[in-house]
LOBA-260173 format. One record per residue: residue number from 1; x, z, y of N, C-alpha, C, O in turn. Coordinates in nm, 2 decimals, decimal comma, padded with zeros to 4 digits. Layout:
BEGIN
NUM;X;Z;Y;X;Z;Y;X;Z;Y;X;Z;Y
...
//
This chain:
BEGIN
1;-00,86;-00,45;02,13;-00,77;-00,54;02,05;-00,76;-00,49;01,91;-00,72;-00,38;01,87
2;-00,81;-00,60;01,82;-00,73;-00,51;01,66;-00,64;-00,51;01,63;-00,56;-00,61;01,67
3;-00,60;-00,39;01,54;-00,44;-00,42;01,44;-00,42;-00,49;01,38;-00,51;-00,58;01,35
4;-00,29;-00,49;01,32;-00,29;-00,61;01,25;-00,36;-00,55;01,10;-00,42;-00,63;01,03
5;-00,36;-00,44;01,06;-00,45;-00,40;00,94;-00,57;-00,44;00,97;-00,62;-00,47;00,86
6;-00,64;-00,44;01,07;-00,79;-00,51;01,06;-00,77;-00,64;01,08;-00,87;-00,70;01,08
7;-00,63;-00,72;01,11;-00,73;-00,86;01,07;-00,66;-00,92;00,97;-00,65;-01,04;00,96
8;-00,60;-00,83;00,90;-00,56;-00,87;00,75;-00,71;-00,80;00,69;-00,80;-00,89;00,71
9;-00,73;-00,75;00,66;-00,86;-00,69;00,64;-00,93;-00,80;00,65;-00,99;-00,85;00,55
10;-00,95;-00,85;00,78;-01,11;-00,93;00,79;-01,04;-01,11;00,72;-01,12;-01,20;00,67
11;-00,90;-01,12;00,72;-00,85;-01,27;00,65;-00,86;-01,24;00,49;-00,89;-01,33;00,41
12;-00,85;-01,12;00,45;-00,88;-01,09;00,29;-01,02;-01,15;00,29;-01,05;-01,26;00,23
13;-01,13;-01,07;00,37;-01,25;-01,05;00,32;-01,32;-01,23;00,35;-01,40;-01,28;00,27
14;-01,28;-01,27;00,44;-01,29;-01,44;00,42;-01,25;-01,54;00,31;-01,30;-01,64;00,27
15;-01,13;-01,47;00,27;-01,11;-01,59;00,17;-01,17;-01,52;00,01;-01,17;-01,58;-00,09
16;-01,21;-01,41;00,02;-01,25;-01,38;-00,06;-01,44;-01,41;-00,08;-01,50;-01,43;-00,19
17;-01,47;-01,40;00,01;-01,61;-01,48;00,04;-01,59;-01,65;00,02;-01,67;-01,71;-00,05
18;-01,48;-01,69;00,09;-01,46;-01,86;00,07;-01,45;-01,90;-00,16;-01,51;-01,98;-00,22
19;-01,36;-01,80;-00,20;-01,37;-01,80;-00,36;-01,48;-01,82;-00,39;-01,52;-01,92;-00,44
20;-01,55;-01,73;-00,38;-01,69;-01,71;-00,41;-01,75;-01,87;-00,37;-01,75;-01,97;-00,46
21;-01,78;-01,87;-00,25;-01,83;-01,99;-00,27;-01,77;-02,09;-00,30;-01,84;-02,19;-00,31
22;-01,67;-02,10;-00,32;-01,60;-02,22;-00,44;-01,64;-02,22;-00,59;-01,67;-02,31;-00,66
23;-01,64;-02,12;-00,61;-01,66;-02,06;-00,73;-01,82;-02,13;-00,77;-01,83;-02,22;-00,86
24;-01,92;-02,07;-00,70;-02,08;-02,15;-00,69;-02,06;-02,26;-00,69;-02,12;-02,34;-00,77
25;-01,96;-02,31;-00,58;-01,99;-02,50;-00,60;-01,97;-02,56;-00,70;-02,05;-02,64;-00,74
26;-01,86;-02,53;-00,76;-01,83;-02,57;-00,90;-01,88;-02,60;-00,98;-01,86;-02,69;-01,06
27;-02,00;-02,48;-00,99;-02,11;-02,46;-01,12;-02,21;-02,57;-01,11;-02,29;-02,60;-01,21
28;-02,20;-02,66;-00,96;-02,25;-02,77;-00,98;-02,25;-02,90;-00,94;-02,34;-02,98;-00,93
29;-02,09;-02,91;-00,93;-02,04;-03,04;-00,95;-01,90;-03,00;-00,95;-01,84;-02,89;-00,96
30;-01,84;-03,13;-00,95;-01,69;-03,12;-00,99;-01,56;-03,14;-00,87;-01,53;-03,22;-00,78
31;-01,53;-03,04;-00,92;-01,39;-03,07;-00,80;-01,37;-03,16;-00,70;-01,38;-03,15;-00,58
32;-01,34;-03,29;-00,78;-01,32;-03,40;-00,72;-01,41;-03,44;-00,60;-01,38;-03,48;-00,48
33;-01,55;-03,39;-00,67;-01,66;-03,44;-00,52;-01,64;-03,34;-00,40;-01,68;-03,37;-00,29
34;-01,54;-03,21;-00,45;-01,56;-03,08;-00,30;-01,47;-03,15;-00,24;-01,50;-03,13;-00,12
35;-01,33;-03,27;-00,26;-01,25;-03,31;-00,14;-01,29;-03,44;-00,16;-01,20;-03,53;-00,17
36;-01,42;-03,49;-00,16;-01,43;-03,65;-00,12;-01,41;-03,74;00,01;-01,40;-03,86;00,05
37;-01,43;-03,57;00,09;-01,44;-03,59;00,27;-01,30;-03,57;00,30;-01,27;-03,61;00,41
38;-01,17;-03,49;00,20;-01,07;-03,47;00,25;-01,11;-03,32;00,17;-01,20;-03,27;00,12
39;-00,93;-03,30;00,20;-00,90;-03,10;00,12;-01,02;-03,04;00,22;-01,04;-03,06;00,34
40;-01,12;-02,93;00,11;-01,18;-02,84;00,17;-01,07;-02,72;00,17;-00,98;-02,71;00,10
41;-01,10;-02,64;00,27;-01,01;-02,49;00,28;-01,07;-02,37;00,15;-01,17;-02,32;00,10
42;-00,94;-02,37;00,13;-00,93;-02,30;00,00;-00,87;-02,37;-00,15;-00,87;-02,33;-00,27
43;-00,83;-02,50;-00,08;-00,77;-02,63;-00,17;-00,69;-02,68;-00,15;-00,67;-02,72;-00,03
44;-00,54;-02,72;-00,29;-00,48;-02,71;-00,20;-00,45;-02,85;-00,37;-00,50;-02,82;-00,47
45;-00,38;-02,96;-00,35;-00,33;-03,07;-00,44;-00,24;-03,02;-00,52;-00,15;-02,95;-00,47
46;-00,24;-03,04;-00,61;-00,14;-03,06;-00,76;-00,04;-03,18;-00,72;-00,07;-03,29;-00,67
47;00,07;-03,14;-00,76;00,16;-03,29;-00,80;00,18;-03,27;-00,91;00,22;-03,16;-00,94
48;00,15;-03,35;-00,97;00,12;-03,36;-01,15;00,26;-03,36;-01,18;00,30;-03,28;-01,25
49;00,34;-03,45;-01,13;00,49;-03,45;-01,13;00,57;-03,42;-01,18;00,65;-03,48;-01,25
50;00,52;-03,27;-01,14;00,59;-03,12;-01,15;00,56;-03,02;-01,24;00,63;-02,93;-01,28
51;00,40;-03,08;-01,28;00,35;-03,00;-01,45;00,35;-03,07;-01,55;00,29;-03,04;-01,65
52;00,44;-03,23;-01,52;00,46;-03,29;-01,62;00,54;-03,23;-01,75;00,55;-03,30;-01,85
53;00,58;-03,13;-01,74;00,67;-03,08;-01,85;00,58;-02,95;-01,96;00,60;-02,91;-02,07
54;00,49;-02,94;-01,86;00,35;-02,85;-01,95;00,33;-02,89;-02,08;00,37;-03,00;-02,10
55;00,26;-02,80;-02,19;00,23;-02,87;-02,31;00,08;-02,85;-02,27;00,05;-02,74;-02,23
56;-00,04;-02,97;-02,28;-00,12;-03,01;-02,22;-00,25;-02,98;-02,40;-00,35;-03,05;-02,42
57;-00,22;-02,87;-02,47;-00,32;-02,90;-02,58;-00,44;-02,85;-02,56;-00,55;-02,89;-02,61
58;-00,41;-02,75;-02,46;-00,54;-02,67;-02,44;-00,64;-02,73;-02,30;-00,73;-02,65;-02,26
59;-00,62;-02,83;-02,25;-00,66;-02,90;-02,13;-00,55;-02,96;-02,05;-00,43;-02,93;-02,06
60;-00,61;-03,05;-01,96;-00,52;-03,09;-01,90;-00,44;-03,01;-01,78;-00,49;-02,91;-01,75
61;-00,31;-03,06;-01,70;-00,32;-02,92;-01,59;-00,41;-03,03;-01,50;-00,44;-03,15;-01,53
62;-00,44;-02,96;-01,39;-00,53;-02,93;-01,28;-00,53;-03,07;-01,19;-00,43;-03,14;-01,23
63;-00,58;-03,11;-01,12;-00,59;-03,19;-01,04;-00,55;-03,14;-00,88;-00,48;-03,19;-00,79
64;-00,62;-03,00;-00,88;-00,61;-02,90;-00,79;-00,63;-02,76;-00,79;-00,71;-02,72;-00,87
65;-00,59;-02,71;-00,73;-00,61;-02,52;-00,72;-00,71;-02,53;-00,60;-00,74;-02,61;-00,51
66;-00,76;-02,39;-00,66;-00,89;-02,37;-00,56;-00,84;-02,20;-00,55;-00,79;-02,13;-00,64
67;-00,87;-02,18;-00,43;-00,88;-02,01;-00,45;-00,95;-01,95;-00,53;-01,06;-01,99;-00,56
68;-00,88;-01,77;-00,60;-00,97;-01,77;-00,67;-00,96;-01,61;-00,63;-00,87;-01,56;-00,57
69;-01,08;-01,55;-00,69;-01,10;-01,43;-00,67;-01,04;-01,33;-00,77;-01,04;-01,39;-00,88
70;-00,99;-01,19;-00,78;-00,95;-01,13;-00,88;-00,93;-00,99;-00,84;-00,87;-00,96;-00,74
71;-01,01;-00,89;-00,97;-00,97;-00,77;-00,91;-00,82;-00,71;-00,99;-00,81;-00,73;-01,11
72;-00,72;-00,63;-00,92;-00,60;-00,61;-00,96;-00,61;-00,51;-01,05;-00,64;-00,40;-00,99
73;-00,60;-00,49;-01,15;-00,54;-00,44;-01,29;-00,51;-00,27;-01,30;-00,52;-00,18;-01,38
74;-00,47;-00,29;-01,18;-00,40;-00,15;-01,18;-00,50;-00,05;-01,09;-00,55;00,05;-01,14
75;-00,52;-00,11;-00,94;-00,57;-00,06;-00,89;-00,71;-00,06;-00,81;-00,75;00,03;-00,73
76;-00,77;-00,16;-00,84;-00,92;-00,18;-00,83;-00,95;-00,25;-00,77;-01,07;-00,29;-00,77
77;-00,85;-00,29;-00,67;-00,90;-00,40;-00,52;-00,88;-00,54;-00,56;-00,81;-00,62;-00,62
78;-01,03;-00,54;-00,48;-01,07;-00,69;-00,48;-00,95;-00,78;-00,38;-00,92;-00,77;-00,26
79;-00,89;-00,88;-00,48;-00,81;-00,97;-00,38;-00,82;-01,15;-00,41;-00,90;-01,18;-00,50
80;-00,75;-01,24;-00,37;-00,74;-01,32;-00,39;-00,61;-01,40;-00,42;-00,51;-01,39;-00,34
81;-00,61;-01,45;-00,49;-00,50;-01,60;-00,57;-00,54;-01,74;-00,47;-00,61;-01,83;-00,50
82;-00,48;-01,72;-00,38;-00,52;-01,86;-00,31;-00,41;-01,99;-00,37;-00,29;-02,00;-00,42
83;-00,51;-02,07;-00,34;-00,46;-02,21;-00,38;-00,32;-02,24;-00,36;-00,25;-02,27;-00,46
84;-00,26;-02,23;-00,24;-00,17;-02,20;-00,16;-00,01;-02,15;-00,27;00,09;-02,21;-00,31
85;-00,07;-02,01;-00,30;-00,01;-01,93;-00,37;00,03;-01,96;-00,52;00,13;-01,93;-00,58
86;-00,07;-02,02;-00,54;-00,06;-02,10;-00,73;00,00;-02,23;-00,70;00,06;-02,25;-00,80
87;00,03;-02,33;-00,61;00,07;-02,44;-00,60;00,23;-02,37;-00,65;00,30;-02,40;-00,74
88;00,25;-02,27;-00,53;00,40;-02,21;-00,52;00,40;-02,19;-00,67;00,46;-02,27;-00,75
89;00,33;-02,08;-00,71;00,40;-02,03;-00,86;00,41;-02,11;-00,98;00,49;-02,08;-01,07
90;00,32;-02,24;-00,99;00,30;-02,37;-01,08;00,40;-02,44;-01,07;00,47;-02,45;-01,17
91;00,44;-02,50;-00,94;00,50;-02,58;-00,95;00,63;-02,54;-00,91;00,70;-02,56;-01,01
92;00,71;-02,48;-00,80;00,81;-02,43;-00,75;00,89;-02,37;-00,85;00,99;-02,41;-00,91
93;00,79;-02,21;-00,84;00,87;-02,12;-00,96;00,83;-02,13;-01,11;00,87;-02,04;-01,18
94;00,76;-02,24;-01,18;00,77;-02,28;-01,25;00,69;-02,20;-01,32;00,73;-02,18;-01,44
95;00,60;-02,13;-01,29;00,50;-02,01;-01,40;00,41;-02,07;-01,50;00,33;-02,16;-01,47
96;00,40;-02,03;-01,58;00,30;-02,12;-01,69;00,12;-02,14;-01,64;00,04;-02,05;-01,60
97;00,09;-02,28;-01,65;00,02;-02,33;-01,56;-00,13;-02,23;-01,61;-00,21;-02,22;-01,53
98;-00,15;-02,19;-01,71;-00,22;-02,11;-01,79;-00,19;-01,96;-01,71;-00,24;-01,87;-01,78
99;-00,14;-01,93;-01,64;-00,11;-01,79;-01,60;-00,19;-01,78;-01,51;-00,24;-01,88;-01,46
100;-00,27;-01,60;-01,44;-00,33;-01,59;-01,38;-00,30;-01,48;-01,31;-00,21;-01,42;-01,36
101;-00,34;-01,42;-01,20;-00,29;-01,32;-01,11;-00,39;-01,22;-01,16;-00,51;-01,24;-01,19
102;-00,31;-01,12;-01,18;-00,39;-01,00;-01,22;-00,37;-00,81;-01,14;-00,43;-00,71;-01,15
103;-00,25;-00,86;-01,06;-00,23;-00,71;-00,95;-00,20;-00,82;-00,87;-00,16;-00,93;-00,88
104;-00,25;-00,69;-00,76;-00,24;-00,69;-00,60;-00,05;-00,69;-00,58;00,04;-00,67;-00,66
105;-00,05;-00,76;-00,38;00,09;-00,70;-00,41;00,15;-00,57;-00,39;00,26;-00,54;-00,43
106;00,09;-00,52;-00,34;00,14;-00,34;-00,36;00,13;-00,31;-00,50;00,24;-00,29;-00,56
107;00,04;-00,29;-00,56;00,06;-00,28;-00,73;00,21;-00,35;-00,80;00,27;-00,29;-00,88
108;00,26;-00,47;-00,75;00,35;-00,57;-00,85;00,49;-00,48;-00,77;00,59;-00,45;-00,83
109;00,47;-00,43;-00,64;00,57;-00,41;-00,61;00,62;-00,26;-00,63;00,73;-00,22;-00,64
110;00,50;-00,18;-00,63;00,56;-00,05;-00,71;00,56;-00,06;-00,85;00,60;00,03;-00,92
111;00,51;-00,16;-00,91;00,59;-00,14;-01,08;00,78;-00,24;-01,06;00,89;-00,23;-01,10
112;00,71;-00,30;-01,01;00,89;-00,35;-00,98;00,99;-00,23;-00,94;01,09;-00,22;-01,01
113;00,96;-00,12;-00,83;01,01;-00,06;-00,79;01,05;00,08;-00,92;01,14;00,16;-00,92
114;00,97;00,07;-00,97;00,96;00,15;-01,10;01,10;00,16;-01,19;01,18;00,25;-01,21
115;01,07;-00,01;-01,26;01,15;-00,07;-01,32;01,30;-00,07;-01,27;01,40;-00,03;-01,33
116;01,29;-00,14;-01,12;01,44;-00,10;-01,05;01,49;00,03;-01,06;01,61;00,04;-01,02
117;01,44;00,13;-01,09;01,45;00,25;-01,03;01,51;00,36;-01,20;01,57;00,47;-01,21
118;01,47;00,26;-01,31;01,50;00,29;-01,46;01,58;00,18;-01,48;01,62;00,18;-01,60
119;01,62;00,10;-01,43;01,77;00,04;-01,47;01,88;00,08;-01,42;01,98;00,07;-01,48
120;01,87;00,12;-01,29;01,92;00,20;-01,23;02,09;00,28;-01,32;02,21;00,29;-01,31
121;01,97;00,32;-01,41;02,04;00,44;-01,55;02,17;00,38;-01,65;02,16;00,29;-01,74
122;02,27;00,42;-01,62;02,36;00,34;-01,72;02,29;00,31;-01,83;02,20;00,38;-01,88
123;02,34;00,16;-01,86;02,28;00,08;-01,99;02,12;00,08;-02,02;02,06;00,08;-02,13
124;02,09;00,09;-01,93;01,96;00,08;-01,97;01,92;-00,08;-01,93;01,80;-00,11;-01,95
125;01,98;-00,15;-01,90;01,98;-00,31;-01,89;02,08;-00,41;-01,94;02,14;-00,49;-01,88
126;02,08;-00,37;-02,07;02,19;-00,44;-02,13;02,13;-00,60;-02,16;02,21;-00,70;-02,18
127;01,98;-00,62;-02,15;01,95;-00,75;-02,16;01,96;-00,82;-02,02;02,00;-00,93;-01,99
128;01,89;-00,72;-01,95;01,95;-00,82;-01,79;02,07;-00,81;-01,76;02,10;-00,88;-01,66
129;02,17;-00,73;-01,83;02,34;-00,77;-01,81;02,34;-00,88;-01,84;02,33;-00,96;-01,76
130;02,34;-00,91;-01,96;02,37;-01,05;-02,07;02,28;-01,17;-01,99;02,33;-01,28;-02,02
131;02,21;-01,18;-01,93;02,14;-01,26;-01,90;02,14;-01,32;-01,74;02,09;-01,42;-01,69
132;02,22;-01,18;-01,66;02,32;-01,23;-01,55;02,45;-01,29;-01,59;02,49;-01,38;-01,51
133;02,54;-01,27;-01,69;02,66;-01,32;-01,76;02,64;-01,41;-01,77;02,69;-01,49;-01,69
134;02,54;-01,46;-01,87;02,49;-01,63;-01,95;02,44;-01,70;-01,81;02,48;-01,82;-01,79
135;02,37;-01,65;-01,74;02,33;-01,81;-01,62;02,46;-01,80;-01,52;02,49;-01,91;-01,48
136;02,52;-01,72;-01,47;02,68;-01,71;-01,38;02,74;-01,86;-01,48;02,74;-01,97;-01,42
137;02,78;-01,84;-01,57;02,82;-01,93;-01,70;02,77;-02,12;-01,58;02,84;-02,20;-01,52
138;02,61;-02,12;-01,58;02,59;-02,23;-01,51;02,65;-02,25;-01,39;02,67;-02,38;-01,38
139;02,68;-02,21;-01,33;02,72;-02,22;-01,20;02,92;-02,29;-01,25;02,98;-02,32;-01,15
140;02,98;-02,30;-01,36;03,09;-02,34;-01,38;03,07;-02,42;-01,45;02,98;-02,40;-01,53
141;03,17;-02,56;-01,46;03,16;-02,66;-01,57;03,21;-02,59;-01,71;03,30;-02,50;-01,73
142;03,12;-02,67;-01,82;03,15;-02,60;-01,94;03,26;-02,55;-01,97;03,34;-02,59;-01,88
143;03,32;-02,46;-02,05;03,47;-02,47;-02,09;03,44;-02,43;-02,26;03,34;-02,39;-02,32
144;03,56;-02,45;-02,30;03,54;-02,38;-02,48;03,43;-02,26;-02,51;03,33;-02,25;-02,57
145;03,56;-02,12;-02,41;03,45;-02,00;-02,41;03,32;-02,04;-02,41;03,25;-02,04;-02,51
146;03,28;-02,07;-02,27;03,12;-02,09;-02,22;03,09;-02,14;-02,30;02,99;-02,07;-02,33
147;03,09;-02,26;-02,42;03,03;-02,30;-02,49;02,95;-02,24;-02,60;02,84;-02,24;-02,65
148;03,10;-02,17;-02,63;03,11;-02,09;-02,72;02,99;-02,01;-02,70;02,90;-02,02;-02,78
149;02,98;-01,93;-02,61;02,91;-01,81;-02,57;02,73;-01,83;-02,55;02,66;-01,74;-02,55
150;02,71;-01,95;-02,53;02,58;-02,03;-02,52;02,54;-02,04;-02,68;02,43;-02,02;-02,71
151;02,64;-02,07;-02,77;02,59;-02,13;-02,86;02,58;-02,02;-02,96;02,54;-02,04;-03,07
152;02,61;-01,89;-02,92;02,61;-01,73;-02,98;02,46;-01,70;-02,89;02,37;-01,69;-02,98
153;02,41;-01,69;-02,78;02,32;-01,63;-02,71;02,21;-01,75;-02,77;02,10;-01,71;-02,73
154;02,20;-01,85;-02,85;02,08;-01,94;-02,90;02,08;-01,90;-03,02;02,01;-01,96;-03,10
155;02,17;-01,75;-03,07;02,15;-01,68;-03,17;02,15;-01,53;-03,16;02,21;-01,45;-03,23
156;02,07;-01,53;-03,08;02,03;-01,41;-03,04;01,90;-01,35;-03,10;01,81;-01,41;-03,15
157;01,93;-01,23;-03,09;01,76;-01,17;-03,11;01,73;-01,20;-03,07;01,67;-01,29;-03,11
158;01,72;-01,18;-02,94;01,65;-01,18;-02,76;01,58;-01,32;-02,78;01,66;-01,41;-02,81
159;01,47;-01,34;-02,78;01,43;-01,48;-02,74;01,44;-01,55;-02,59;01,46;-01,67;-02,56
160;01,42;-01,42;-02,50;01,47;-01,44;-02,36;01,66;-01,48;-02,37;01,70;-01,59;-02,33
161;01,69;-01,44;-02,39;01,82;-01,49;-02,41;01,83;-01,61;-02,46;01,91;-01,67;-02,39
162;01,79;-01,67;-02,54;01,77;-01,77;-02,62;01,76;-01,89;-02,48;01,84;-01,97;-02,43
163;01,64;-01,85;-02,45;01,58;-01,93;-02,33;01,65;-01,92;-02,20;01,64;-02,01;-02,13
164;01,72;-01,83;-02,17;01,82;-01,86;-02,04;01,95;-01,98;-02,12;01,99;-02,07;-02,05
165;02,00;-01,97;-02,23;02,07;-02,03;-02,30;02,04;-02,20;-02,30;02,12;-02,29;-02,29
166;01,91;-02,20;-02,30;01,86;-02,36;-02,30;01,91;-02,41;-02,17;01,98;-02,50;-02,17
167;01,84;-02,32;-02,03;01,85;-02,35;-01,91;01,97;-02,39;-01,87;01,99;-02,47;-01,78
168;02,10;-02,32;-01,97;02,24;-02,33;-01,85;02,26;-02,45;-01,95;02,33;-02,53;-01,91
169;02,22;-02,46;-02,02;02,23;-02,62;-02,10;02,16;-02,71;-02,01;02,25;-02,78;-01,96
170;02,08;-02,73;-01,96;01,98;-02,82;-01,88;02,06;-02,80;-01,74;02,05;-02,90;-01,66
171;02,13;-02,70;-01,70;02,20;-02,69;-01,57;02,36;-02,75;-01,56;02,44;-02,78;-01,47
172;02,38;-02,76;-01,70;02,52;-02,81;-01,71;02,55;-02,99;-01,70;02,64;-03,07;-01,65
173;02,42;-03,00;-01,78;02,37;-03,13;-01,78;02,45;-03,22;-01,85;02,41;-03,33;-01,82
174;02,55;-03,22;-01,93;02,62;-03,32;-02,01;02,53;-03,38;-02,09;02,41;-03,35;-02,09
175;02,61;-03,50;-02,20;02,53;-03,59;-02,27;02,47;-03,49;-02,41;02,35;-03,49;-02,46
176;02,64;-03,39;-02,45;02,62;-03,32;-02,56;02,46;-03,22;-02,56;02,39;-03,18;-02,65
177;02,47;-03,21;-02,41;02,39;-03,09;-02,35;02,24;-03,15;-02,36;02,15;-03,09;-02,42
178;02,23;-03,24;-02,31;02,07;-03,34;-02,28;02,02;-03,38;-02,40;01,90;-03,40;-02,40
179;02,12;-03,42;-02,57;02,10;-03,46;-02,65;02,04;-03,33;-02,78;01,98;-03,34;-02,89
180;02,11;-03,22;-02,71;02,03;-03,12;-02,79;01,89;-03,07;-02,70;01,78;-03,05;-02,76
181;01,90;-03,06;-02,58;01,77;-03,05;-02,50;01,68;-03,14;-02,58;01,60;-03,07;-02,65
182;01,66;-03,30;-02,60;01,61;-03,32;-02,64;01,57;-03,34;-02,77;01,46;-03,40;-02,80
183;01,64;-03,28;-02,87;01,63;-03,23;-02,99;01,51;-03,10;-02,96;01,39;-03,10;-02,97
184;01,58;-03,02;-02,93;01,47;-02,89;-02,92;01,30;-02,94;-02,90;01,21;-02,93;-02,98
185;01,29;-03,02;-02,77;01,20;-03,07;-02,68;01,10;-03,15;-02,84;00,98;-03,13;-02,87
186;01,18;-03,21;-02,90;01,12;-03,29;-03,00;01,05;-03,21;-03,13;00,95;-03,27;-03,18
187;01,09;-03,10;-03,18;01,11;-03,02;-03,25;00,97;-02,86;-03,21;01,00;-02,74;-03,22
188;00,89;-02,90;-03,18;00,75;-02,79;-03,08;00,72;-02,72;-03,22;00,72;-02,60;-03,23
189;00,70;-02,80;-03,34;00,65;-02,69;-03,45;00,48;-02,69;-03,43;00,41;-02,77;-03,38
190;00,45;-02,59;-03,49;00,29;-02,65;-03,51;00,22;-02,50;-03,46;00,12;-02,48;-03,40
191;00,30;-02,42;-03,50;00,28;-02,25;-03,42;00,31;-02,23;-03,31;00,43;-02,22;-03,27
192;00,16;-02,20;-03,20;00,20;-02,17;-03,11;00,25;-02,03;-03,08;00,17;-01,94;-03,12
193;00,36;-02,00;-03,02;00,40;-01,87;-03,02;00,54;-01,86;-03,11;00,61;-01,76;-03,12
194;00,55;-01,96;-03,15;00,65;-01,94;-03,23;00,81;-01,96;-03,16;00,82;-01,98;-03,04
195;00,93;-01,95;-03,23;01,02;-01,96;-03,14;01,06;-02,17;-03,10;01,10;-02,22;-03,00
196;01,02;-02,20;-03,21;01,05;-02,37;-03,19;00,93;-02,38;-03,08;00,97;-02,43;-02,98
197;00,80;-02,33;-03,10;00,70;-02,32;-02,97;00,77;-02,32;-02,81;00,71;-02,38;-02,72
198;00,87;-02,25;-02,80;00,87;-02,15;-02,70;01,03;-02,21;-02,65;01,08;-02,19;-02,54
199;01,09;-02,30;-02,75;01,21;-02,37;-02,73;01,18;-02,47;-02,64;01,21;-02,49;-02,53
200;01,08;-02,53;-02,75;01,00;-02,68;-02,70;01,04;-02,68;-02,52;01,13;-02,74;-02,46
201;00,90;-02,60;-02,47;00,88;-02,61;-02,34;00,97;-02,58;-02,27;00,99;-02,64;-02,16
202;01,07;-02,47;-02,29;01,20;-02,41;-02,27;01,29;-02,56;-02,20;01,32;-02,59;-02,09
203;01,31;-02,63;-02,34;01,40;-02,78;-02,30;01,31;-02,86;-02,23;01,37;-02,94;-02,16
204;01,19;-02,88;-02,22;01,13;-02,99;-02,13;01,10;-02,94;-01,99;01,04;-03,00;-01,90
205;01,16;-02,81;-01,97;01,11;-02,76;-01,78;01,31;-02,78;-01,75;01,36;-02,82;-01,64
206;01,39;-02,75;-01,87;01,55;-02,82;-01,81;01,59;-02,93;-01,83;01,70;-02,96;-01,80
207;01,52;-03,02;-01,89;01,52;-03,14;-01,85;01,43;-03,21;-01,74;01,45;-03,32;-01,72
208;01,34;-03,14;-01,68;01,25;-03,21;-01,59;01,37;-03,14;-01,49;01,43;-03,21;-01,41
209;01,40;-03,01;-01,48;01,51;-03,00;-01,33;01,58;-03,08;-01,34;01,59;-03,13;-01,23
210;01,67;-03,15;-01,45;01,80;-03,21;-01,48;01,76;-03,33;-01,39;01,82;-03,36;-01,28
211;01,64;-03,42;-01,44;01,63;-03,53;-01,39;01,56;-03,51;-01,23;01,57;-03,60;-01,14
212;01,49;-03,40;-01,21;01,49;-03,38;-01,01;01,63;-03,39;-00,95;01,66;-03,45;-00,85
213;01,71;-03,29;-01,04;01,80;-03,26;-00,97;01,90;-03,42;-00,96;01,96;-03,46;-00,85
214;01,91;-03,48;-01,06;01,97;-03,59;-01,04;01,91;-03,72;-00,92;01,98;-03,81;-00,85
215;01,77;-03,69;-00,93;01,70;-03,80;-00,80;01,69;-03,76;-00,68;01,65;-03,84;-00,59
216;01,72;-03,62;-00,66;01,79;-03,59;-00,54;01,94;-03,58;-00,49;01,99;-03,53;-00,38
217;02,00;-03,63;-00,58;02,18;-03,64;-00,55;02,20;-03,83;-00,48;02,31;-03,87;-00,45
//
């Protein structure tokens, strides 16, 4: 009977053979023709839906994920980004559709553990304090303070701050709130990278929850 380490072993070394040959088909034809019969394995559908809030200059997003192959960054092993896996991080957790897997998960999870392990240290997370403070803030209807305190954190150094700041705006959801969302949203600027860049997409992923969240109430 095998362990379960060999037949995680032999489920890695399949889908990493299945990449591969996705990978070849590709080179000579298109997507669209690999599910003409129906999803091939290793494919998994886009809801455009949900990457409607993407800024689209560099290509469009995806029609579909395909698995893909990738060696991890840190520590050398061959693994795979299954389709599966990118649908979750694209659309769910909302990761930029441009992003790509680069560690294993043992690698992500000892640098995480790292990191937990040096915040640990008095004050050494004074940005992830402020930025547990600022979204708690969402979870209560506006008040003066809270406003107040949003409208100090969109004048922040921190650009991360900045950007949890947009969200509890898009989570609060008033008129005042949706009317500056869509101000930002309108306002992209011509620099990518820049902070109106980085607002932009910021207000158009809390306005795309605002309006889920409202078509499921």
């Amino acid at each position: 009977m095998k362990s379960n380490k060999q037949r995680r072993t032999e489920i890695k070394a399949r889908r990493i053979e299945r990449a591969a040959d996705l990978k070849a088909k590709l080179r000579t034809q298109d997507a669209r023709q690999l599910s003409s019969g129906g999803l091939v394995p290793g494919m998994a559908m886009a809801d455009k839906s949900r990457l409607a809030h993407y800024n689209t200059t560099f290509g469009e997003v995806p029609d579909f994920y395909l698995d893909q192959a990738y060696t991890c960054r840190d520590c050398g092993a061959e693994e795979v980004w299954t389709a599966k896996q990118q649908k979750w991080w694209h659309e769910v957790a909302q990761g930029s559709v441009y992003s790509q897997a680069v560690r294993c998960r043992a690698c992500r999870q000892a640098r995480r553990a790292l990191r937990d392990a040096a915040l640990r240290n008095e004050g050494a997370n004074l940005l992830g304090d402020e930025v547990a403070r600022l979204r708690a803030l969402a979870t209560e209807k506006p008040t003066a303070d809270s406003l107040a305190q949003v409208e100090a954190s969109l004048r922040s150094k921190w650009r991360s701050l900045r950007v949890i700041a947009i969200e509890v705006m898009g989570r609060w959801g008033g008129p005042e709130q949706i009317e500056r969302l869509q101000a930002f949203a309108a306002d992209r600027g011509r620099s990518y990278g820049s902070w109106e860049y980085e607002a932009a997409n910021a207000a158009a992923k809390a306005l795309a929850r605002h309006s889920e969240a409202n078509r499921e109430c």
